[in-house]
C-alpha atoms as an extended CHARMM CRD file, in Angstrom:
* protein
*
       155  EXT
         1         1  UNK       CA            -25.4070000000       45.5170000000      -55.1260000000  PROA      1               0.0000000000
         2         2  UNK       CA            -22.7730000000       45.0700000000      -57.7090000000  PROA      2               0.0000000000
         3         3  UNK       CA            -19.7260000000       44.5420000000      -55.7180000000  PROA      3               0.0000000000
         4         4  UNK       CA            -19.0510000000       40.7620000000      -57.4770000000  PROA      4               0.0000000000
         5         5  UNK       CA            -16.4860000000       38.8250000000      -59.6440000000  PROA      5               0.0000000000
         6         6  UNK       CA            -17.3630000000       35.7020000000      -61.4150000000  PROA      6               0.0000000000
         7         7  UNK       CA            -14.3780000000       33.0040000000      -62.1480000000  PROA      7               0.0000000000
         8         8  UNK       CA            -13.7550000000       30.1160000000      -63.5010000000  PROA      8               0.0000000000
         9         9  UNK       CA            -13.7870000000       27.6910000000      -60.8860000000  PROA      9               0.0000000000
        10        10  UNK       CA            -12.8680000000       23.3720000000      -61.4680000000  PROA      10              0.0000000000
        11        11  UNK       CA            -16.5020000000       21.4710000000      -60.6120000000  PROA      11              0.0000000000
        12        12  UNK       CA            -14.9720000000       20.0060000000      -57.7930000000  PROA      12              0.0000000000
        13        13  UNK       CA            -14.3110000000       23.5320000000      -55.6920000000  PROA      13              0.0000000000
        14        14  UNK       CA            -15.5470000000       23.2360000000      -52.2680000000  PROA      14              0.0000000000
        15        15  UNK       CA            -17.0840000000       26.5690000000      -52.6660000000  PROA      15              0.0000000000
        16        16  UNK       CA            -19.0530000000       25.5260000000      -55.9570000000  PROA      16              0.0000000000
        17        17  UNK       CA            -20.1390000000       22.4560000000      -54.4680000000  PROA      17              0.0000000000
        18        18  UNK       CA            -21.9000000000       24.3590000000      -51.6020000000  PROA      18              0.0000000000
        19        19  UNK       CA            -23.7670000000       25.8520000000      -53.5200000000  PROA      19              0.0000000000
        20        20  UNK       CA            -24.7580000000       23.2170000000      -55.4670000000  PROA      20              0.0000000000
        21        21  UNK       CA            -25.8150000000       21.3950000000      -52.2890000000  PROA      21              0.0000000000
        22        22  UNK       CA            -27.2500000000       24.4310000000      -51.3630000000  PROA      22              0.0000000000
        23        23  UNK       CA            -29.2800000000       24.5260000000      -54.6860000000  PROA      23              0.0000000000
        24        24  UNK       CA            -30.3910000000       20.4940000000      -54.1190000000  PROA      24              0.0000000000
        25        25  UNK       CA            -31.5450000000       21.2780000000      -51.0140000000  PROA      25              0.0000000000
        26        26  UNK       CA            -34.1270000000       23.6610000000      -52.0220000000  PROA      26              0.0000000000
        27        27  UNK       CA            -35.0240000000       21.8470000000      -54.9870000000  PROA      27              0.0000000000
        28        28  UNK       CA            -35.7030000000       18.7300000000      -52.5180000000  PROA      28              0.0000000000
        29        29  UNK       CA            -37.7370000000       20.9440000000      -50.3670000000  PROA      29              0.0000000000
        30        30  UNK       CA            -39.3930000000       22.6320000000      -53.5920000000  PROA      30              0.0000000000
        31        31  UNK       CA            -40.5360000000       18.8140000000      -55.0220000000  PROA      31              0.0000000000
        32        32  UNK       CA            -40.7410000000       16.9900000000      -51.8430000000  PROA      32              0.0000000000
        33        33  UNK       CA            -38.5950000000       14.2760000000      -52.9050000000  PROA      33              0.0000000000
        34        34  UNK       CA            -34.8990000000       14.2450000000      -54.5820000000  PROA      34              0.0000000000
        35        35  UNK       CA            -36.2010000000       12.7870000000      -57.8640000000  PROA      35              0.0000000000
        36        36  UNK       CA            -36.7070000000       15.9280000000      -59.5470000000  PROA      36              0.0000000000
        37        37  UNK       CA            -33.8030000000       16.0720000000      -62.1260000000  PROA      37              0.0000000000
        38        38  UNK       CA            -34.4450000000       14.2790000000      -65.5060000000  PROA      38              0.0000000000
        39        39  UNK       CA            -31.6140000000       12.9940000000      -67.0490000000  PROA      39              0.0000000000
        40        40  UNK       CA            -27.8130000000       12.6560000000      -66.4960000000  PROA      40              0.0000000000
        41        41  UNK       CA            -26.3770000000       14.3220000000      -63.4800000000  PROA      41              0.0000000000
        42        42  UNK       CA            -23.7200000000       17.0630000000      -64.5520000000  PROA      42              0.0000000000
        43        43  UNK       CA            -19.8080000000       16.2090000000      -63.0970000000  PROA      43              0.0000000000
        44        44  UNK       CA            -16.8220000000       17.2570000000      -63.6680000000  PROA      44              0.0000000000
        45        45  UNK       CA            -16.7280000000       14.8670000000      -66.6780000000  PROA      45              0.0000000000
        46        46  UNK       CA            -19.2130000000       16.4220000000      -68.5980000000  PROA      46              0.0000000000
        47        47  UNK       CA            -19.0020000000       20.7760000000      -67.9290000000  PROA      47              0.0000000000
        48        48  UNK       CA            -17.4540000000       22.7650000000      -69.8190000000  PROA      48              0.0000000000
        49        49  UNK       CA            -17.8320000000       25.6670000000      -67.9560000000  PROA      49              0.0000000000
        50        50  UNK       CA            -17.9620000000       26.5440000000      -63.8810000000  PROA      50              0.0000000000
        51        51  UNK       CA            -18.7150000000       30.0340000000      -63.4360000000  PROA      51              0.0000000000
        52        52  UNK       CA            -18.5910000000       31.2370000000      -59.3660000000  PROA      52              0.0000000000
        53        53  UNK       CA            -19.7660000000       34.8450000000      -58.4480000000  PROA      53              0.0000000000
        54        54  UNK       CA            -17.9860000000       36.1600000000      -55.3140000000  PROA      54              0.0000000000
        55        55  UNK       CA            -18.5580000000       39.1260000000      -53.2920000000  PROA      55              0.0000000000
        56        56  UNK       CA            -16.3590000000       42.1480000000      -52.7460000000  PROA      56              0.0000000000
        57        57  UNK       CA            -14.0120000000       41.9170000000      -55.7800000000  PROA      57              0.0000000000
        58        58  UNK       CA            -13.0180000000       38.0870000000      -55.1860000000  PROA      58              0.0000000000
        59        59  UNK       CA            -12.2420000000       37.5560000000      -51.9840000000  PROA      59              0.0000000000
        60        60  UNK       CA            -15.2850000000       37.5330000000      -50.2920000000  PROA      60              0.0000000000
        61        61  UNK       CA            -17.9900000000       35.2090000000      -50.1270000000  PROA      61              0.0000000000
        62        62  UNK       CA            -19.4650000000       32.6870000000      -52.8560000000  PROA      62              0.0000000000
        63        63  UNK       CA            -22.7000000000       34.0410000000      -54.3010000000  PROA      63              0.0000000000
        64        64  UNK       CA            -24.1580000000       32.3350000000      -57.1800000000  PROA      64              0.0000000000
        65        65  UNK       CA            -23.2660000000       29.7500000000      -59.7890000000  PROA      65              0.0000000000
        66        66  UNK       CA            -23.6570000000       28.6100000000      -62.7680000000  PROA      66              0.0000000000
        67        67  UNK       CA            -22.4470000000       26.0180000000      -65.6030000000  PROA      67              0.0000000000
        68        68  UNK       CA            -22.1700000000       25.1750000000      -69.5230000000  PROA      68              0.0000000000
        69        69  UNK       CA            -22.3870000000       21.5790000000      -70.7450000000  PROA      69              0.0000000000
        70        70  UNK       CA            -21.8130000000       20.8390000000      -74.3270000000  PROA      70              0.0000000000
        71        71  UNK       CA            -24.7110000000       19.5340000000      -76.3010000000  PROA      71              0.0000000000
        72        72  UNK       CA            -23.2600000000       19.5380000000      -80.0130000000  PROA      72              0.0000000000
        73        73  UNK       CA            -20.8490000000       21.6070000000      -81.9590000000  PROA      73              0.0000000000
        74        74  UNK       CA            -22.8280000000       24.6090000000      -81.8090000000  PROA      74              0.0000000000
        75        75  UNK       CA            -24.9660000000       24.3760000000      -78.5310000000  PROA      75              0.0000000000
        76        76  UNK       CA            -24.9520000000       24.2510000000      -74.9330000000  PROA      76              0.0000000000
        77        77  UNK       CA            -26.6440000000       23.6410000000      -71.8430000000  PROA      77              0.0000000000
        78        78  UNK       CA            -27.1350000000       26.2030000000      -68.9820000000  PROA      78              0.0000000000
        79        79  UNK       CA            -26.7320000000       24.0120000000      -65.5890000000  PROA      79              0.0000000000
        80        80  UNK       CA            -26.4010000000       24.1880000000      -62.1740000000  PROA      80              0.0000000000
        81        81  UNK       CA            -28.0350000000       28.1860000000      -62.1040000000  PROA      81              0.0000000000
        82        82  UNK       CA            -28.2030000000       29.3400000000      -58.6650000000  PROA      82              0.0000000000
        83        83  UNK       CA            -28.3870000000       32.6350000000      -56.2560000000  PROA      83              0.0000000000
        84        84  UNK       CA            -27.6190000000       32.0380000000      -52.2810000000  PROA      84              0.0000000000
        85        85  UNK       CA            -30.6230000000       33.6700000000      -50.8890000000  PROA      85              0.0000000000
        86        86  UNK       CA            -29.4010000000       36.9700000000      -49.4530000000  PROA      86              0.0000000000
        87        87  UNK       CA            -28.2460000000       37.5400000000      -53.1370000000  PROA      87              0.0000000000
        88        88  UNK       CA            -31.3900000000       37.3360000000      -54.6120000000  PROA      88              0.0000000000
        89        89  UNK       CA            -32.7630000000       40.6320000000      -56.9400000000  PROA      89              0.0000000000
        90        90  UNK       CA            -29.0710000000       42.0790000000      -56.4500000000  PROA      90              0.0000000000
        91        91  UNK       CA            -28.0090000000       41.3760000000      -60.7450000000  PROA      91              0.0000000000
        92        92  UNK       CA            -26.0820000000       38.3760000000      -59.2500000000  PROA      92              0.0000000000
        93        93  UNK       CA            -27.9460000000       35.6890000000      -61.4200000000  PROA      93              0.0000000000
        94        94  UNK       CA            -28.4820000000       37.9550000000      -64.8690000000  PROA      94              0.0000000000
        95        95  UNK       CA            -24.5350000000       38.7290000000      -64.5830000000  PROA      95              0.0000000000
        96        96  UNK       CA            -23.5250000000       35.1690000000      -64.2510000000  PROA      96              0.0000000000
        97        97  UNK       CA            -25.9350000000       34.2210000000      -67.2910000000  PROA      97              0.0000000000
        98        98  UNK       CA            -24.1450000000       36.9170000000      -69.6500000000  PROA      98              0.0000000000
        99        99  UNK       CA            -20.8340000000       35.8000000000      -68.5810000000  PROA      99              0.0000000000
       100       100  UNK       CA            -21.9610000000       31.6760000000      -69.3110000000  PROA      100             0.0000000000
       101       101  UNK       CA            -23.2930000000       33.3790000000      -72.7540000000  PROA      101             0.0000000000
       102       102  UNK       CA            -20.0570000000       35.5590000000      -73.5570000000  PROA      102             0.0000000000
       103       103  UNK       CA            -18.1490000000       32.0140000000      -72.8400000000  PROA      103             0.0000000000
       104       104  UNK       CA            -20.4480000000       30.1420000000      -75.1260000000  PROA      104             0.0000000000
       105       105  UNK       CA            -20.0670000000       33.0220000000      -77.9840000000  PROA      105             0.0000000000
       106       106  UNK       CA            -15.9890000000       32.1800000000      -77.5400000000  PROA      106             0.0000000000
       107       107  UNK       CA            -16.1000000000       28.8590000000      -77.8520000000  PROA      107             0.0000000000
       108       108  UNK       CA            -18.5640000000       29.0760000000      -80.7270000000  PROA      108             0.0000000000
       109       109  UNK       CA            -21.9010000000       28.1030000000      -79.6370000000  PROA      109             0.0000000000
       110       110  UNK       CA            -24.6830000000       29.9380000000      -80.7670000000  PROA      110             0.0000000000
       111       111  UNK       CA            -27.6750000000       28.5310000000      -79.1690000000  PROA      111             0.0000000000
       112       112  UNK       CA            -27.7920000000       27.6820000000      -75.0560000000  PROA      112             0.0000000000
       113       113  UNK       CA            -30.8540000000       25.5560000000      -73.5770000000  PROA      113             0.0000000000
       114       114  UNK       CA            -31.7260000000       24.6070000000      -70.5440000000  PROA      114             0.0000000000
       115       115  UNK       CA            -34.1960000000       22.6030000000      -68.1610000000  PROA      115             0.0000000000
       116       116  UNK       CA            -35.8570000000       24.5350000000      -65.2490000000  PROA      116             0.0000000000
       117       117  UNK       CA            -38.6620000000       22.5860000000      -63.3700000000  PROA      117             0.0000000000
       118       118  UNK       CA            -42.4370000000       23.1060000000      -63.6020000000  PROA      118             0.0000000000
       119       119  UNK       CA            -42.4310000000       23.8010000000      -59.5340000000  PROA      119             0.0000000000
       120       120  UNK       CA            -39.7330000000       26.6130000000      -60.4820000000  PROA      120             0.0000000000
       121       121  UNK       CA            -42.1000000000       29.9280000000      -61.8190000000  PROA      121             0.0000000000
       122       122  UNK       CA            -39.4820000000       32.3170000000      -60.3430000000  PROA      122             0.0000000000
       123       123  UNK       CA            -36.7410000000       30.5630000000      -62.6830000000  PROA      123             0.0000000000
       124       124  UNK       CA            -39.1110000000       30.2540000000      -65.2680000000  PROA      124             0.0000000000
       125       125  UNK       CA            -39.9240000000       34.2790000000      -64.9710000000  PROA      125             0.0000000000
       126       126  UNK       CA            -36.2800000000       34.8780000000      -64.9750000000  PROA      126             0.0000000000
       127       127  UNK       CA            -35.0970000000       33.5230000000      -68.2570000000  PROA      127             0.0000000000
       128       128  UNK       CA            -38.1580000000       34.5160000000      -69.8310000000  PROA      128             0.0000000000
       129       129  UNK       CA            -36.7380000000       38.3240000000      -68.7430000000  PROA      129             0.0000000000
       130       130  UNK       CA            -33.3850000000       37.4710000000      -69.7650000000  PROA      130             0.0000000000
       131       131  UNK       CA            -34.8260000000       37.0010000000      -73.7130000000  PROA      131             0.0000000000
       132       132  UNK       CA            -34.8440000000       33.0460000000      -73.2640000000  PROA      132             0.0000000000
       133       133  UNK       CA            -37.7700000000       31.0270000000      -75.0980000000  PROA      133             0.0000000000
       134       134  UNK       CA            -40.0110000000       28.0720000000      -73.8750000000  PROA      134             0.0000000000
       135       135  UNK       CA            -38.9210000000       25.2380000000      -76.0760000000  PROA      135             0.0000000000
       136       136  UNK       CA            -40.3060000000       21.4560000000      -76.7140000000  PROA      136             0.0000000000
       137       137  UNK       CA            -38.7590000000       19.4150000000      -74.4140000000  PROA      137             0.0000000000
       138       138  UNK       CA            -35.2650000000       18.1100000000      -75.2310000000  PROA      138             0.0000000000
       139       139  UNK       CA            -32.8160000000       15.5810000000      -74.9130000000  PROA      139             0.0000000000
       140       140  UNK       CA            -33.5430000000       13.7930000000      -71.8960000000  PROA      140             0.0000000000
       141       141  UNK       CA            -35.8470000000       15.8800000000      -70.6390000000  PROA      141             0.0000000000
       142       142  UNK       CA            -37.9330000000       14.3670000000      -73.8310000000  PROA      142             0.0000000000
       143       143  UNK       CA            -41.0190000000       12.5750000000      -72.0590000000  PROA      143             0.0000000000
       144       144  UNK       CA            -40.8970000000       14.3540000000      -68.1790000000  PROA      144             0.0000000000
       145       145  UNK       CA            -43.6310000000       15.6390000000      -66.7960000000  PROA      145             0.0000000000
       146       146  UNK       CA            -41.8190000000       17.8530000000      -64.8780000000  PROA      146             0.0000000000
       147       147  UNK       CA            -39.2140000000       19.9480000000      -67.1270000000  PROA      147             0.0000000000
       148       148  UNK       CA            -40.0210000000       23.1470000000      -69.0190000000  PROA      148             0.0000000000
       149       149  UNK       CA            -37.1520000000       23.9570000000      -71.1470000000  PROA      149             0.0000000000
       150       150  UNK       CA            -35.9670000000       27.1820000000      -72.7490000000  PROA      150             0.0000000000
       151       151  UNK       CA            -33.3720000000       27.9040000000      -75.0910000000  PROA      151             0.0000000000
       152       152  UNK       CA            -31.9800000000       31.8230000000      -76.1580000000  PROA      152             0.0000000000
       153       153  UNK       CA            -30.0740000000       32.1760000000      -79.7840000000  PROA      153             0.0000000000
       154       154  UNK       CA            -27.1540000000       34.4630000000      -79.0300000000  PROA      154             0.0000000000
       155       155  UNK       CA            -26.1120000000       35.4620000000      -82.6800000000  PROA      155             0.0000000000
């Protein structure tokens, strides 16, 4: 399946923020609690970036997501990374990462991290495919016992 757009979408869509309850609500399940996410809470405030993948060229359903948060002049954070379930394996997730990437290249960030969680191997397998690294622990994931963090250098 490759029948998908991905747009820019404000934080605040309602279609973003299903699947970012969507997302939550597997992580809860995942960790058995909903204190699994080290440090501060990404909002509208603080991303740069809202990328939405639809189905059939736009106007069909919302797919996946995913987000860039600024971490200094030349580096970002991947957040908010997500596939709907009957999505899954289809490219969905590896096109939505190349399109966060292109957007950090344009805005002139070389390096993106970000914070998956040690209850997360599929995630973990998945940006170790897409050429990301395992990294020390950053930011303020510094100290968790739960974070693994990556981080890909994209020129």
């Amino acid at each position: 399946m490759s029948g998908w757009t991905i747009e820019a979408l404000d934080w605040n869509d309602p279609e973003g923020a299903a699947l970012r309850a969507a997302q939550r609500a597997e992580l809860d399940a995942r960790y058995g609690s909903e204190d699994h996410e080290p440090g501060t809470v990404p909002s509208a405030a603080d991303i740069d970036l809202f990328l939405v993948a639809r189905d059939g060229g736009g106007a069909g359903a919302a797919l996946a997501c995913g987000a860039l948060r600024r971490l200094d002049a030349g580096s970002a954070e991947v957040k908010r990374m997500y596939v709907a379930p009957q999505a899954r394996g289809t490219g969905v997730a590896a096109a939505v990462l190349r399109a966060l990437e292109a957007a950090a290249v344009e805005r002139g960030w070389t390096t993106l991290r970000l914070e998956t969680g040690h209850r997360q191997p599929d995630a973990e397998r998945f940006y170790r495919r897409q050429g990301y690294r395992p990294i020390p622990l950053f930011g303020a994931y510094v100290g968790s016992a739960i974070s693994v963090c990556y981080e890909r250098v994209l020129v």
